[in-house]
TORPA-4810 file (N, C-alpha, C, O; in nm, 3 decimals):
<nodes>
NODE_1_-0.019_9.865_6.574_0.055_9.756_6.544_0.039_9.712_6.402_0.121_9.743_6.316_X
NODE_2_-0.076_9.635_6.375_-0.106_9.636_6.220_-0.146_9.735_6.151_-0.247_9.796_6.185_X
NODE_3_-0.094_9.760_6.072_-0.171_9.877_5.972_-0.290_9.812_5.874_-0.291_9.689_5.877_X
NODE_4_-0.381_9.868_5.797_-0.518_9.829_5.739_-0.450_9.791_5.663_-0.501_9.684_5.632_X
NODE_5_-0.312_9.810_5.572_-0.251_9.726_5.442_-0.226_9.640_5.458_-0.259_9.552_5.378_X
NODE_6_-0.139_9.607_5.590_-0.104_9.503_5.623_-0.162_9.403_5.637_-0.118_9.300_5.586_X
NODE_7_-0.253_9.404_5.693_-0.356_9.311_5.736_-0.437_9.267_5.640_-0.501_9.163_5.654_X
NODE_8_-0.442_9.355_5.513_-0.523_9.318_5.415_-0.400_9.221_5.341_-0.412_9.099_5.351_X
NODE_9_-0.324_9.259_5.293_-0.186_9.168_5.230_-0.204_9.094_5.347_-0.327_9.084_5.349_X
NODE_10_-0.179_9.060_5.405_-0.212_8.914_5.509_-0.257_8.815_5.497_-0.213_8.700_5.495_X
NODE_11_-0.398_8.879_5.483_-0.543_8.784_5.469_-0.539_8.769_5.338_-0.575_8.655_5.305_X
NODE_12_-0.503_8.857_5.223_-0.459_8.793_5.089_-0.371_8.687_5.044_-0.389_8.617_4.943_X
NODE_13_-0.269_8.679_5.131_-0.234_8.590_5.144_-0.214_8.497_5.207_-0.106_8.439_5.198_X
NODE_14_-0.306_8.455_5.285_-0.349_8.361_5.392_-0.434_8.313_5.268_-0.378_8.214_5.222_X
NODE_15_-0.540_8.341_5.199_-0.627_8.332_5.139_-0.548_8.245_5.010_-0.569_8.130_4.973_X
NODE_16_-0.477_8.320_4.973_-0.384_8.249_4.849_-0.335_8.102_4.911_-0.360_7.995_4.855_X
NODE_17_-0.283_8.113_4.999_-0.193_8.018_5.046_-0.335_7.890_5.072_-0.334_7.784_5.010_X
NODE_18_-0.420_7.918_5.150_-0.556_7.842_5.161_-0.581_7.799_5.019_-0.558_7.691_4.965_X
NODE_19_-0.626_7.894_4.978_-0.639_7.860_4.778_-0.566_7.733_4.731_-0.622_7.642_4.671_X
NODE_20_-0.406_7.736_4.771_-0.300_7.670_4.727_-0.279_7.576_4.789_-0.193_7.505_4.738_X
NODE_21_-0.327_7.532_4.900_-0.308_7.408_4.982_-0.467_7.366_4.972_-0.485_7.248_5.002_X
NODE_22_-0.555_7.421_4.946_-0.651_7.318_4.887_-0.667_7.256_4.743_-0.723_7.160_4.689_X
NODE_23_-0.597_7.350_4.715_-0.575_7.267_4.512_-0.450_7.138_4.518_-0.450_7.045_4.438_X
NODE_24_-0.341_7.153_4.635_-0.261_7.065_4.606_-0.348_6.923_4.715_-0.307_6.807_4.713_X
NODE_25_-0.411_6.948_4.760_-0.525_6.850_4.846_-0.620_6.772_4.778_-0.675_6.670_4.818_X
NODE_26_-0.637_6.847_4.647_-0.761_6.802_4.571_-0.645_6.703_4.465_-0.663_6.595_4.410_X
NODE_27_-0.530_6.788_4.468_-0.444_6.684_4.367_-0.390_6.570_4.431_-0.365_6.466_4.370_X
NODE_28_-0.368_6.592_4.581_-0.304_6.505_4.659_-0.417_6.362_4.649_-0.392_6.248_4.609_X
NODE_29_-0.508_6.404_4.686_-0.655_6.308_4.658_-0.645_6.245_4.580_-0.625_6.124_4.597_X
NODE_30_-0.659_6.320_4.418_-0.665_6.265_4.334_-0.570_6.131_4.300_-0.597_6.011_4.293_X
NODE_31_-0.435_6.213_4.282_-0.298_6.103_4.249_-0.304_6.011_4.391_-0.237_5.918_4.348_X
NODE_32_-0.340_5.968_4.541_-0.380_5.914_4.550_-0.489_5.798_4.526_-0.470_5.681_4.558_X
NODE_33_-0.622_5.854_4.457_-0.733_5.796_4.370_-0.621_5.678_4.277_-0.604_5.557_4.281_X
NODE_34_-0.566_5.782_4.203_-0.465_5.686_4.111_-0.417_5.605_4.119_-0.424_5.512_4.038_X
NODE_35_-0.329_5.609_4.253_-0.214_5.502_4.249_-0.276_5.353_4.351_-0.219_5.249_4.384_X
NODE_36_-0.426_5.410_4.378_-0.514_5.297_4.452_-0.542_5.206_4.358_-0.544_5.083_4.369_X
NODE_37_-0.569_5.294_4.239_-0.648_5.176_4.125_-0.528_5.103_4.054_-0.526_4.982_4.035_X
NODE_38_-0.390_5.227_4.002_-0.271_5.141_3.956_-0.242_5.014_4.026_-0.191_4.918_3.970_X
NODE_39_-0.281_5.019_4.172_-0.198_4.909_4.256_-0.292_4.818_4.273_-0.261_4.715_4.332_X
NODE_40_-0.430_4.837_4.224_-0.524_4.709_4.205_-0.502_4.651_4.120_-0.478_4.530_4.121_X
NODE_41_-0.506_4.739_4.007_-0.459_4.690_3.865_-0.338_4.596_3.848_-0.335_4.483_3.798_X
NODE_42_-0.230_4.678_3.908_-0.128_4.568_3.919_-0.134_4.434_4.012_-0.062_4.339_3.982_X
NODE_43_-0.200_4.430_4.099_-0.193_4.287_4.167_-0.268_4.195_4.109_-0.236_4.076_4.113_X
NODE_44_-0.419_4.254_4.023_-0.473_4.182_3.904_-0.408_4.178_3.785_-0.473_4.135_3.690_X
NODE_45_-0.304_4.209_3.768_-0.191_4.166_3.648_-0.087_4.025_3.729_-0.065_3.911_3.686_X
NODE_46_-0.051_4.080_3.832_0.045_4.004_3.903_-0.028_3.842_3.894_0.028_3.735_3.872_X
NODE_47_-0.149_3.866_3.913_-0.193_3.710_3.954_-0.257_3.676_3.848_-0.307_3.564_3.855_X
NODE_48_-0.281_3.762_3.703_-0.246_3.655_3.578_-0.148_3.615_3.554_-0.142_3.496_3.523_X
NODE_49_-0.026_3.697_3.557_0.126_3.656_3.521_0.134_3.509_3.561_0.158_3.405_3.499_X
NODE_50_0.102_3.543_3.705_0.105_3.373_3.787_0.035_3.264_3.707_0.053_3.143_3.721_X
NODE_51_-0.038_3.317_3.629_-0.149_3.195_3.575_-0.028_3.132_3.451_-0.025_3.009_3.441_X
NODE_52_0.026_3.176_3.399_0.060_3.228_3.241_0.191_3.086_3.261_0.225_3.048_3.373_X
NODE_53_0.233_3.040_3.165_0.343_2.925_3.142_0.452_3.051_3.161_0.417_3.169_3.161_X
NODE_54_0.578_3.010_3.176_0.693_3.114_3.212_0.767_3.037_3.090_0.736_2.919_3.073_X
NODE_55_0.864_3.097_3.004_0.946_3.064_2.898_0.957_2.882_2.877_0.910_2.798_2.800_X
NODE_56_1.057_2.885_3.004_1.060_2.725_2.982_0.999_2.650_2.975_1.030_2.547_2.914_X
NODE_57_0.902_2.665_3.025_0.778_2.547_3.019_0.747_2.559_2.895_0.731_2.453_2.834_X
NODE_58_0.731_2.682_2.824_0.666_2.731_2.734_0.781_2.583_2.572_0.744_2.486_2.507_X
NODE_59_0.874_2.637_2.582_1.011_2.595_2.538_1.010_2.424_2.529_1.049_2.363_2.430_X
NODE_60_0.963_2.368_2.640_1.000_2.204_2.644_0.834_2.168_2.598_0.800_2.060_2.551_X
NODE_61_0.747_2.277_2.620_0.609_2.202_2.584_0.617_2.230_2.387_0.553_2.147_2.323_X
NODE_62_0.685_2.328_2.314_0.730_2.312_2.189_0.810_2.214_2.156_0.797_2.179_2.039_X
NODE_63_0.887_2.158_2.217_0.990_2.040_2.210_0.873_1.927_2.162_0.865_1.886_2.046_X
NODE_64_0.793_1.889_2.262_0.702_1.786_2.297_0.609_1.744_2.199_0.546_1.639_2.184_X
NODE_65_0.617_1.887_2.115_0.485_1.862_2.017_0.582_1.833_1.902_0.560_1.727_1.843_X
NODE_66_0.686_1.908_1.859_0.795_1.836_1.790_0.847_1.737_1.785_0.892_1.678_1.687_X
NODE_67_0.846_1.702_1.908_0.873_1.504_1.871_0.802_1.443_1.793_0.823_1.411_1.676_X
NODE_68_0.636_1.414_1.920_0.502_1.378_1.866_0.493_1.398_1.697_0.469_1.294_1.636_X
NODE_69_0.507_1.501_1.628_0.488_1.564_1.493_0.557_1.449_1.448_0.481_1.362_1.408_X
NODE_70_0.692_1.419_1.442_0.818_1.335_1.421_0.794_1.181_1.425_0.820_1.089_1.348_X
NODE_71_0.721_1.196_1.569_0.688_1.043_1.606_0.556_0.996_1.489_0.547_0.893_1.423_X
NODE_72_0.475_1.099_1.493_0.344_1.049_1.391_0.417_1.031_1.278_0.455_0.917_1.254_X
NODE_73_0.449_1.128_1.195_0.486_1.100_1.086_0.573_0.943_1.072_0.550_0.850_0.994_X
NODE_74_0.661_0.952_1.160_0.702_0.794_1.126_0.649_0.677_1.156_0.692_0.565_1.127_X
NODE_75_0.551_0.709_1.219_0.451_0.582_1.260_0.307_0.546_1.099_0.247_0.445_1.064_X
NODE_76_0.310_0.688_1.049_0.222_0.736_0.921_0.307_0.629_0.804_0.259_0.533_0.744_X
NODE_77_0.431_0.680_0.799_0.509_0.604_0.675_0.497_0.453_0.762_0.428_0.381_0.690_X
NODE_78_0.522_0.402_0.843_0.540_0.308_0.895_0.369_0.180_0.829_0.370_0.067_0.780_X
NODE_79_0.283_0.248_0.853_0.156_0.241_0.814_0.144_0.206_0.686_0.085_0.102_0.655_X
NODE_80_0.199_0.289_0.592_0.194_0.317_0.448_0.256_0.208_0.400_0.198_0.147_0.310_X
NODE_81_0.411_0.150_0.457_0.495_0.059_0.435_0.379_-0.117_0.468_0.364_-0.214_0.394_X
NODE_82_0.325_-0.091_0.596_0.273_-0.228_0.576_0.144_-0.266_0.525_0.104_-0.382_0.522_X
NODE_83_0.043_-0.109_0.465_-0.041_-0.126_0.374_0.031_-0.181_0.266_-0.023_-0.283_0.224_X
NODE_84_0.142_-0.147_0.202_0.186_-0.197_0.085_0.192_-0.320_0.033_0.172_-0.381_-0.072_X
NODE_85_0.236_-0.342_0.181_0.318_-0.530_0.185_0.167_-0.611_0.214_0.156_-0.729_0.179_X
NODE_86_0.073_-0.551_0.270_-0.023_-0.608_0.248_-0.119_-0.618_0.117_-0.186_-0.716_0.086_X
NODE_87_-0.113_-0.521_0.062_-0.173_-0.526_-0.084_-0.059_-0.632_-0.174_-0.116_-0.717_-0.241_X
NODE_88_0.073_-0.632_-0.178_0.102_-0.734_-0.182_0.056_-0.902_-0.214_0.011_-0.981_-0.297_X
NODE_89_0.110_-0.885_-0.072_0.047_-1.020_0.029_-0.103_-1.063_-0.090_-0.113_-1.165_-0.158_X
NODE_90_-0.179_-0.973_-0.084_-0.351_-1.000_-0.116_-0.346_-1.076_-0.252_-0.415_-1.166_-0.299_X
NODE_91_-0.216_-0.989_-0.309_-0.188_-1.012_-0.488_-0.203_-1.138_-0.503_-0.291_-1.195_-0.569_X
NODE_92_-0.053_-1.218_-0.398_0.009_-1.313_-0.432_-0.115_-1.389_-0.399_-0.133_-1.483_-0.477_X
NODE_93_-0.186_-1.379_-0.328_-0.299_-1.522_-0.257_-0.411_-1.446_-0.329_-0.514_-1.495_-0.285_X
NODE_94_-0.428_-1.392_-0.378_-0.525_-1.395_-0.502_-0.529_-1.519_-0.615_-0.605_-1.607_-0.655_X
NODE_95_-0.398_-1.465_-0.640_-0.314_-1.568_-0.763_-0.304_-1.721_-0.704_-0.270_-1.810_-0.782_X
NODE_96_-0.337_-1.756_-0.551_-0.295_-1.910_-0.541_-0.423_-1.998_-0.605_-0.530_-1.939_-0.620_X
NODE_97_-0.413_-2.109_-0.634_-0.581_-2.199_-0.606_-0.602_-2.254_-0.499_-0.511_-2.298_-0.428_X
NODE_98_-0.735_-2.262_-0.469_-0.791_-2.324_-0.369_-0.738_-2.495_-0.374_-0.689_-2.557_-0.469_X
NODE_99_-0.761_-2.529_-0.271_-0.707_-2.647_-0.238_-0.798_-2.772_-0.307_-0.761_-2.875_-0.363_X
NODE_100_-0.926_-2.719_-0.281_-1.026_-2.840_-0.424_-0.983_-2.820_-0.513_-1.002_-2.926_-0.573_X
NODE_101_-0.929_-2.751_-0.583_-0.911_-2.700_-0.708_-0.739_-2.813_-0.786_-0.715_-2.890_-0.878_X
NODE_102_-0.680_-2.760_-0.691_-0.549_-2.844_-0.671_-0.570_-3.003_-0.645_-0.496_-3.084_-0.702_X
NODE_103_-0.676_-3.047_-0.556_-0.672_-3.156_-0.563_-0.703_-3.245_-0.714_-0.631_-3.327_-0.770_X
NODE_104_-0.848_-3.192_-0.754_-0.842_-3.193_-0.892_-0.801_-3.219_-0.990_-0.822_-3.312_-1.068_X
NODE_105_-0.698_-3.084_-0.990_-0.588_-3.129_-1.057_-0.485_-3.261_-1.048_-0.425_-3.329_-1.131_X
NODE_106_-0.497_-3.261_-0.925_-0.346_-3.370_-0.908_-0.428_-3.489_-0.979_-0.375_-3.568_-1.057_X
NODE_107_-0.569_-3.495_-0.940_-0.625_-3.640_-1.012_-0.644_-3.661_-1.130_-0.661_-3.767_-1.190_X
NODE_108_-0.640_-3.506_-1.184_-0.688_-3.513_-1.346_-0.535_-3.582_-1.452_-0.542_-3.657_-1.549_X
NODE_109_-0.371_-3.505_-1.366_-0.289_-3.563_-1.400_-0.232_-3.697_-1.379_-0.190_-3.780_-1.460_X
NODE_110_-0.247_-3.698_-1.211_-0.244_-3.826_-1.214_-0.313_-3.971_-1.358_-0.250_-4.071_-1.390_X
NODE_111_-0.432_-3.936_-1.405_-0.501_-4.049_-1.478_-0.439_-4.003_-1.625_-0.434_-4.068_-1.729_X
NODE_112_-0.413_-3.925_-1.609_-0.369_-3.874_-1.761_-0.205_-3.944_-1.744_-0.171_-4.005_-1.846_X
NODE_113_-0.117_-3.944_-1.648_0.011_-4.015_-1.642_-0.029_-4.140_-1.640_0.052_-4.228_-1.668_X
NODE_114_-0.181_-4.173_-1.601_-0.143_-4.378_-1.607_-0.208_-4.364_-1.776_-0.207_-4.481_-1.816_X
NODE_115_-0.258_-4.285_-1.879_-0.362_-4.301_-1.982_-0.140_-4.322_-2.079_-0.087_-4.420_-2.132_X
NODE_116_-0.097_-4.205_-2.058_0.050_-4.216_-2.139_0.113_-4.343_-2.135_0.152_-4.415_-2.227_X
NODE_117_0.115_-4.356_-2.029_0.178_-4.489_-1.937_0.132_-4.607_-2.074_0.211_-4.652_-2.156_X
NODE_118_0.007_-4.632_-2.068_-0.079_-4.687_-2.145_-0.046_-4.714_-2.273_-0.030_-4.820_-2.335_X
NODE_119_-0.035_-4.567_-2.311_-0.056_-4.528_-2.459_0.132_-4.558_-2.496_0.181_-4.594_-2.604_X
NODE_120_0.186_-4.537_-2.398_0.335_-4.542_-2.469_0.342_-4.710_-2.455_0.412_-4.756_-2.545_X
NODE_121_0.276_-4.837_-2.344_0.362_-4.945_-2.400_0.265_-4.991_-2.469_0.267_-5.114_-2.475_X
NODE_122_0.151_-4.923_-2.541_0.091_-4.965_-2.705_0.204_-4.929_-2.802_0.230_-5.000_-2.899_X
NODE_123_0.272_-4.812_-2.774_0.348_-4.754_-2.897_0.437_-4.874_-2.914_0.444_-4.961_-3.001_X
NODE_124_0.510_-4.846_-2.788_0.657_-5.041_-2.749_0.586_-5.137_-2.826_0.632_-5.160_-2.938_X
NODE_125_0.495_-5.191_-2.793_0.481_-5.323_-2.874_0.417_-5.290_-3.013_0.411_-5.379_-3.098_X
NODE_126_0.368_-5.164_-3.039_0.335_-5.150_-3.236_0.499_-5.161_-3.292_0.549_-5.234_-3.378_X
NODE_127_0.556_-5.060_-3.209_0.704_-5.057_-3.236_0.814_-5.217_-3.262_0.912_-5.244_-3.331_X
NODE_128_0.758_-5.264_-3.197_0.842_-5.445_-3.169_0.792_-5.469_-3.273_0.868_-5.458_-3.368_X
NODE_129_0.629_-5.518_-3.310_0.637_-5.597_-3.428_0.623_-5.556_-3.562_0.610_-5.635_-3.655_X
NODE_130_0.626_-5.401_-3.577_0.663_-5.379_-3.663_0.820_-5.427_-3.761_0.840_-5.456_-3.879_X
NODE_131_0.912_-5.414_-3.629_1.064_-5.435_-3.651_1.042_-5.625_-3.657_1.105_-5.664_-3.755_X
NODE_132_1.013_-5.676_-3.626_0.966_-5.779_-3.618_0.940_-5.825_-3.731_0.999_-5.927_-3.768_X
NODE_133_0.832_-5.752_-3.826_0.728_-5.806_-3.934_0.898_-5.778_-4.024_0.973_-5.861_-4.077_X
NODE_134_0.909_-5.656_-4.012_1.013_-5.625_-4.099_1.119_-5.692_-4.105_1.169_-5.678_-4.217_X
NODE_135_1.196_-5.781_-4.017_1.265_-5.881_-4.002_1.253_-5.976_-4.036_1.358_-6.030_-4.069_X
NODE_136_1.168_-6.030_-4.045_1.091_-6.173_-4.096_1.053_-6.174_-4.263_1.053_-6.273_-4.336_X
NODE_137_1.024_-6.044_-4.297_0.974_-6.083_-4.431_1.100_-6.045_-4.531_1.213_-6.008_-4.497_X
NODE_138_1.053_-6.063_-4.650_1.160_-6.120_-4.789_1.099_-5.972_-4.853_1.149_-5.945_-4.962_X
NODE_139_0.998_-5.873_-4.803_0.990_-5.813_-4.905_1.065_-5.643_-4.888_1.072_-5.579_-4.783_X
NODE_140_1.105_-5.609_-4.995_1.203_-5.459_-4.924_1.111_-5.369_-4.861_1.147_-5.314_-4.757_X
NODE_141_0.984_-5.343_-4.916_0.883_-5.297_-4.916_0.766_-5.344_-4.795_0.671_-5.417_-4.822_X
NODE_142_0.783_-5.310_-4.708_0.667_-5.408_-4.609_0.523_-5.322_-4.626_0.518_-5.218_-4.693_X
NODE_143_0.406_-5.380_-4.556_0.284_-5.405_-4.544_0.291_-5.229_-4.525_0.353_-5.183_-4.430_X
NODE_144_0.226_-5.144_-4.616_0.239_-5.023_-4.591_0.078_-4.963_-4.536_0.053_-4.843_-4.524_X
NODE_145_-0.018_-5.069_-4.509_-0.150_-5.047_-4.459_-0.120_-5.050_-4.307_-0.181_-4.977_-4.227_X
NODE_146_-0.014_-5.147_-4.267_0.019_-5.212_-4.155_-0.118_-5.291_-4.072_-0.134_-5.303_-3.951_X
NODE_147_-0.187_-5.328_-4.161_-0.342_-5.406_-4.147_-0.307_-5.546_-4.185_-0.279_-5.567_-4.303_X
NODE_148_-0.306_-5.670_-4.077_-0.220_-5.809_-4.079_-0.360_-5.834_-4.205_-0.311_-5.886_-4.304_X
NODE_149_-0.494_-5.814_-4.221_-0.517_-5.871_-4.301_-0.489_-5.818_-4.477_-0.559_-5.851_-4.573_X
NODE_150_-0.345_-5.715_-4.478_-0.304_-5.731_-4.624_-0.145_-5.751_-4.597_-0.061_-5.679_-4.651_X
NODE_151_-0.110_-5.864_-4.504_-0.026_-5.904_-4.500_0.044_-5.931_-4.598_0.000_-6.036_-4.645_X
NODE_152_0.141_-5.890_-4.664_0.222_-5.966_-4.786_0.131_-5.970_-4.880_0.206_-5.939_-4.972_X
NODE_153_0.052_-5.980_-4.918_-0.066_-5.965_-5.010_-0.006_-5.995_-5.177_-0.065_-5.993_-5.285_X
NODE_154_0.124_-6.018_-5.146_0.177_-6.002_-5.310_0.237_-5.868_-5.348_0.314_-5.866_-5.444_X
NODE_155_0.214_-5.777_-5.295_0.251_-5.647_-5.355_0.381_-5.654_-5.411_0.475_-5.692_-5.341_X
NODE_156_0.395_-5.628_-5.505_0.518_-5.590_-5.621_0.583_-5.489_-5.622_0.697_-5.484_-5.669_X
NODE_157_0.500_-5.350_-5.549_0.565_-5.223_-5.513_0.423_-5.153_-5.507_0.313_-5.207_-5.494_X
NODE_158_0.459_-4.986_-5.524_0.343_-4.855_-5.509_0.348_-4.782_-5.588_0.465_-4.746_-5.604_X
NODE_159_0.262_-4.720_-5.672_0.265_-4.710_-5.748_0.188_-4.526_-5.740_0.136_-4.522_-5.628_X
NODE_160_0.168_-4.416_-5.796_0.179_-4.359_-5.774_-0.009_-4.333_-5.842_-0.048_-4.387_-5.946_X
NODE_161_-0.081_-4.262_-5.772_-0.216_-4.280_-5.815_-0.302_-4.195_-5.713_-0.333_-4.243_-5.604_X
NODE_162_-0.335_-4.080_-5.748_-0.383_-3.949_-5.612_-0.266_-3.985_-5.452_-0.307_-3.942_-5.344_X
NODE_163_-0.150_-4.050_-5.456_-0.100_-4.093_-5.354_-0.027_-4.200_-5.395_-0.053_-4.250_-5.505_X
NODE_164_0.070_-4.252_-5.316_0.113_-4.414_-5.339_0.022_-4.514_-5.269_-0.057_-4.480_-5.180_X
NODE_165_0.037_-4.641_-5.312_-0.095_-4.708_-5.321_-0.012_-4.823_-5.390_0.062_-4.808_-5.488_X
NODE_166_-0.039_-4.951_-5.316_0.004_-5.120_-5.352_-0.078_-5.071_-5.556_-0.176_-5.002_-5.585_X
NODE_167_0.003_-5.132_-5.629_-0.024_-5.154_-5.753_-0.125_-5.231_-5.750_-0.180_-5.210_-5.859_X
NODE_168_-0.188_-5.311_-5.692_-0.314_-5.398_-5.732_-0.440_-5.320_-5.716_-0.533_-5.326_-5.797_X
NODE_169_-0.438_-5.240_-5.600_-0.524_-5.159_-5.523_-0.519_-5.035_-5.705_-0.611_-5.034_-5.787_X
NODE_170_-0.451_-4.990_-5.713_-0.429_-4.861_-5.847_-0.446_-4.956_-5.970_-0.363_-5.025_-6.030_X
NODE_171_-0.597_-4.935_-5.990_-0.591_-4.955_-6.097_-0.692_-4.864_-6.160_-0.759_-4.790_-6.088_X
NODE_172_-0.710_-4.865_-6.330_-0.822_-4.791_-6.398_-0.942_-4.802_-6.336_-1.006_-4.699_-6.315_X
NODE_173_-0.985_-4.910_-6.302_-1.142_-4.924_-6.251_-1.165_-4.890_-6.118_-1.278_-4.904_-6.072_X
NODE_174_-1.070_-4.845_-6.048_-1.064_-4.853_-5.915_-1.083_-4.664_-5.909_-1.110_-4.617_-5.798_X
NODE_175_-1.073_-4.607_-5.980_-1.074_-4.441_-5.966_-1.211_-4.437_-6.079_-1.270_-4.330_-6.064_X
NODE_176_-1.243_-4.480_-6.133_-1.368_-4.440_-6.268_-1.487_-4.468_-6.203_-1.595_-4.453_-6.261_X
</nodes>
């Protein structure tokens, strides 16, 4: 039935074929091995993904900080504007006086408006009788000492002598 060739080509290739279905076994294994760890790997990717912001969020949480940025800054100038007005402010009430100070004053003017007061109706009545003296007397020339005790004194006129000067007063002995 079998011949010795036959049987040897047989078992040669029984042998091959064994050969060949244990190498694709060892590969089958293997790329199994593989796609155990790919698919760990991937479900430990999968459930960072999950961790991770997704676009939009990503998108409105840039929005958010863009306002804020927007909002500070105008709250910054806002700042800047009423440091200003306060340095200002400091200038002007630097520059005021204190209120003793002012009172002071008002009293120092006050006595100084009654001292004018004073002093102007001395001027009124030097003023009256001067016009007065000058009214009354005969001479063209009035009392140029305006001292009542060289009232009229006689003077004849003035005469010219380091100054003008009543002629009685200018004389030689009166400068030597």
């Amino acid at each position: 039935m079998y011949s010795g060739l036959g049987v040897a080509a047989l078992s040669n290739a029984v042998n091959e074929a064994n050969s060949n279905v244990s190498k694709v076994g060892d590969a089958v294994t293997s790329n199994s091995s593989n796609i155990t760890k790919l698919t760990n790997s991937l479900a430990s990717t999968d459930a960072n993904v999950a961790k991770k912001a997704d676009s939009s969020a990503l998108s409105s949480l840039q929005n958010t900080v863009v306002q804020q940025g927007k909002d500070l800054s105008s709250q910054g100038n806002s700042i800047t504007s009423l440091q200003n007005s306060l340095n200002t402010t400091d200038g002007k009430v630097a520059k005021k006086a204190e209120q003793s100070a002012v009172d002071s004053l008002t009293g120092r003017v006050t006595k100084t408006e009654s001292d004018i007061t004073a002093a102007n109706s001395s001027v009124t009545s030097l003023n009256a009788a001067i016009r007065a003296g000058n009214a009354s007397s005969g001479d063209l020339i009035p009392n140029p000492t305006f001292d009542p005790a060289y009232n009229q004194l006689g003077f004849y006129g003035l005469r010219w002598c380091a100054g003008w000067m009543p002629i009685q007063i200018c004389s030689q002995d009166f400068f030597s």
